[in-house]
Backbone as CSV, one residue per row, in Angstrom:
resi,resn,N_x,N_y,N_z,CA_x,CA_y,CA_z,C_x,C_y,C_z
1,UNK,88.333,95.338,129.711,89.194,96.144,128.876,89.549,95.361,127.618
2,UNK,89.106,96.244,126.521,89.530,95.327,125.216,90.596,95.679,124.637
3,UNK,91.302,95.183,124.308,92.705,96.029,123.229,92.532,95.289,121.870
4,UNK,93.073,96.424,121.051,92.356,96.148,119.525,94.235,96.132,118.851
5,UNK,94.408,94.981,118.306,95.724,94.665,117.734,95.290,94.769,115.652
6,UNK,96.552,95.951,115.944,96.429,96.188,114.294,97.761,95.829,113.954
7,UNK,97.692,94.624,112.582,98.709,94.371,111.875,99.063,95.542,111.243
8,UNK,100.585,95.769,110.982,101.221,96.288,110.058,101.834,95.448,109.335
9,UNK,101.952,95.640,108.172,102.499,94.984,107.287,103.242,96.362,106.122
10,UNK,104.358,95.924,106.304,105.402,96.454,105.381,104.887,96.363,104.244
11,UNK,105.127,97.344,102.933,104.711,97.281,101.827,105.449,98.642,100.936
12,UNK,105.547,98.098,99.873,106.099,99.257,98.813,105.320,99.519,97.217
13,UNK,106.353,99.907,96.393,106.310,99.697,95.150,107.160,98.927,94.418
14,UNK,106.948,97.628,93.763,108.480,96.882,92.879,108.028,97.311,91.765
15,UNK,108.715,96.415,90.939,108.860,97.030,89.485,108.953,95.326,88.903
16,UNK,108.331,95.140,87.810,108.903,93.844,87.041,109.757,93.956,85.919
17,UNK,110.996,92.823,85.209,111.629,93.978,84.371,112.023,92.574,83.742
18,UNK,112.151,92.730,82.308,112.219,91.594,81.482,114.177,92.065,81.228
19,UNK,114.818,90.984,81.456,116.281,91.322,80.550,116.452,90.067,79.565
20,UNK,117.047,90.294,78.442,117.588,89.456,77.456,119.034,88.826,77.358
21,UNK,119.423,87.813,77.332,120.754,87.115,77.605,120.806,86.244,75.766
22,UNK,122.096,86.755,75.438,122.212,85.923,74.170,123.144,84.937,74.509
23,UNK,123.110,83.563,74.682,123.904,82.439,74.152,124.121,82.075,73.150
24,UNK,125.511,82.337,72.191,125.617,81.523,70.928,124.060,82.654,70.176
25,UNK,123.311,81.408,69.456,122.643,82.408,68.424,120.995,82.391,68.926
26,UNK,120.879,81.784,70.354,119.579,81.705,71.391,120.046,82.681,72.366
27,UNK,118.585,83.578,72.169,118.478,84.917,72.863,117.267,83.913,73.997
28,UNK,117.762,84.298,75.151,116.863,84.008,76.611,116.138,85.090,77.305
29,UNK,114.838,84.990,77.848,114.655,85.739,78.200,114.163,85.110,79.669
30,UNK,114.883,86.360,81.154,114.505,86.405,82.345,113.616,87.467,82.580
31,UNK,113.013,87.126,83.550,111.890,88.168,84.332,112.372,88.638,85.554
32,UNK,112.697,89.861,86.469,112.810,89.593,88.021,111.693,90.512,88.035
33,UNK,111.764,90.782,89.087,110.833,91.133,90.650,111.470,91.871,91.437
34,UNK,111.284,93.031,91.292,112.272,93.970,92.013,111.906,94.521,93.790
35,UNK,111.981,93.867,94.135,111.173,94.233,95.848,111.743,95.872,97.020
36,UNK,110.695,95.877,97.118,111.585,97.483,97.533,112.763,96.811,99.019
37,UNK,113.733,98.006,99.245,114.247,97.456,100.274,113.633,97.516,101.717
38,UNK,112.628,98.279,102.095,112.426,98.223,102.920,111.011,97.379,103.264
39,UNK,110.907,96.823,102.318,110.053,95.769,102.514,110.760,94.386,102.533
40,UNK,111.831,94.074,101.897,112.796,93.307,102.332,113.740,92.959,103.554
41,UNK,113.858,94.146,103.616,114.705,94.135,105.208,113.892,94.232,106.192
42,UNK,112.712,94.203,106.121,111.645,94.186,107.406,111.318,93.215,108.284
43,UNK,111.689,92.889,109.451,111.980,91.739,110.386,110.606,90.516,110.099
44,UNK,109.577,90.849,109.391,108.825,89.616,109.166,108.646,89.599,107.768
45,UNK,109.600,90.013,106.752,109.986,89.221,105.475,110.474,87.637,105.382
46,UNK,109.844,87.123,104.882,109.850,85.373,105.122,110.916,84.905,104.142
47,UNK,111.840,85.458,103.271,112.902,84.893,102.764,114.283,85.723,103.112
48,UNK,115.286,84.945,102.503,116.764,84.743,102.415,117.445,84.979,101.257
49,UNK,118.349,86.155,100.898,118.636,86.062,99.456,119.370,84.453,99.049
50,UNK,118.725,84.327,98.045,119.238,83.123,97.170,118.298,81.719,97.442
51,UNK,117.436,81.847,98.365,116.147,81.034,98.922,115.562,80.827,97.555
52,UNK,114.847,79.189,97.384,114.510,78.892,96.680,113.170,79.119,96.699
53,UNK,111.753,79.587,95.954,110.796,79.887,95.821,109.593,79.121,95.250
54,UNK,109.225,79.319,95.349,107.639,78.202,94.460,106.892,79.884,94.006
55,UNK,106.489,79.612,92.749,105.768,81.153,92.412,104.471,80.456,91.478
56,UNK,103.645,80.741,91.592,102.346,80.511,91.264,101.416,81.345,91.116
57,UNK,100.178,80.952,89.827,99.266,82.484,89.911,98.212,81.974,90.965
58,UNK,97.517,82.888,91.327,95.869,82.282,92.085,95.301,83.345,92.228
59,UNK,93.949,82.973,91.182,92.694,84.055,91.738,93.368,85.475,90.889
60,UNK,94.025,85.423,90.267,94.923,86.739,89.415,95.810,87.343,90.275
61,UNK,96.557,86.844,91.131,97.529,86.850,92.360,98.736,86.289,92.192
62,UNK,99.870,86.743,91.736,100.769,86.144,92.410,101.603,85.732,93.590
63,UNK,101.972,84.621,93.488,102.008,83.834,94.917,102.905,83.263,94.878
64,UNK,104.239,83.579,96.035,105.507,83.335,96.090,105.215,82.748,97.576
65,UNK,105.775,81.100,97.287,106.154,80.780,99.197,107.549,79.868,98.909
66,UNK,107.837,79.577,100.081,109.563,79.131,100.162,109.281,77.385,99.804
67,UNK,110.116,76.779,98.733,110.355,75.929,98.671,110.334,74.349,99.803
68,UNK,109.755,73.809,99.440,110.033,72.698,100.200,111.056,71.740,99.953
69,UNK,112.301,72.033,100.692,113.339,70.765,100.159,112.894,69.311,100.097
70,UNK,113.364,68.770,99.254,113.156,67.317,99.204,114.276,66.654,100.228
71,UNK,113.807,65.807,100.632,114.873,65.095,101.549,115.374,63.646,100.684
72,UNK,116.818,63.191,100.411,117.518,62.200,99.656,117.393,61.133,100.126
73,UNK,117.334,59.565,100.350,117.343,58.771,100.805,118.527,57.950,100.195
C-alpha cells in the first residue's frame, strides 16, 4: 500500500508599496512587503512580527530567511 503525501503550502497575493518619510530637508524612501494574512497566520509561516530577516535576490527570486544572531563574547 502506497500513500502519496501532498504538500500544501499556504499562499496569496501581497502587494509591494514604496512610502516617503521627510527628515529636515532629506526625503527617505522605504519599501514593505505586504503579506496576505492568511498566509501569515498559517501554522508553518517561519517568522515572528518584528523578526529580523536577511532578504536577498537569487536566480530573479526574492529570498527572505531569519537572521542569524551573532553571539557577544
Amino acid at each position: 500500500m502506497y500513500i502519496r503525501w501532498i504538500l500544501l503550502v499556504s499562499q496569496g497575493l501581497g502587494r509591494i508599496v514604496i512610502r516617503y518619510s521627510r527628515v529636515g530637508n532629506k526625503v527617505y524612501t522605504k519599501f514593505f512587503i505586504y503579506i496576505p494574512t492568511s498566509v501569515a497566520k498559517d501554522s508553518s509561516f517561519p517568522f515572528k512580527p518584528g523578526e529580523r530577516v536577511v532578504i536577498r535576490i537569487q536566480d530573479n527570486k526574492l529570498i527572505v530567511e531569519p537572521a542569524e544572531l551573532e553571539e557577544k563574547t
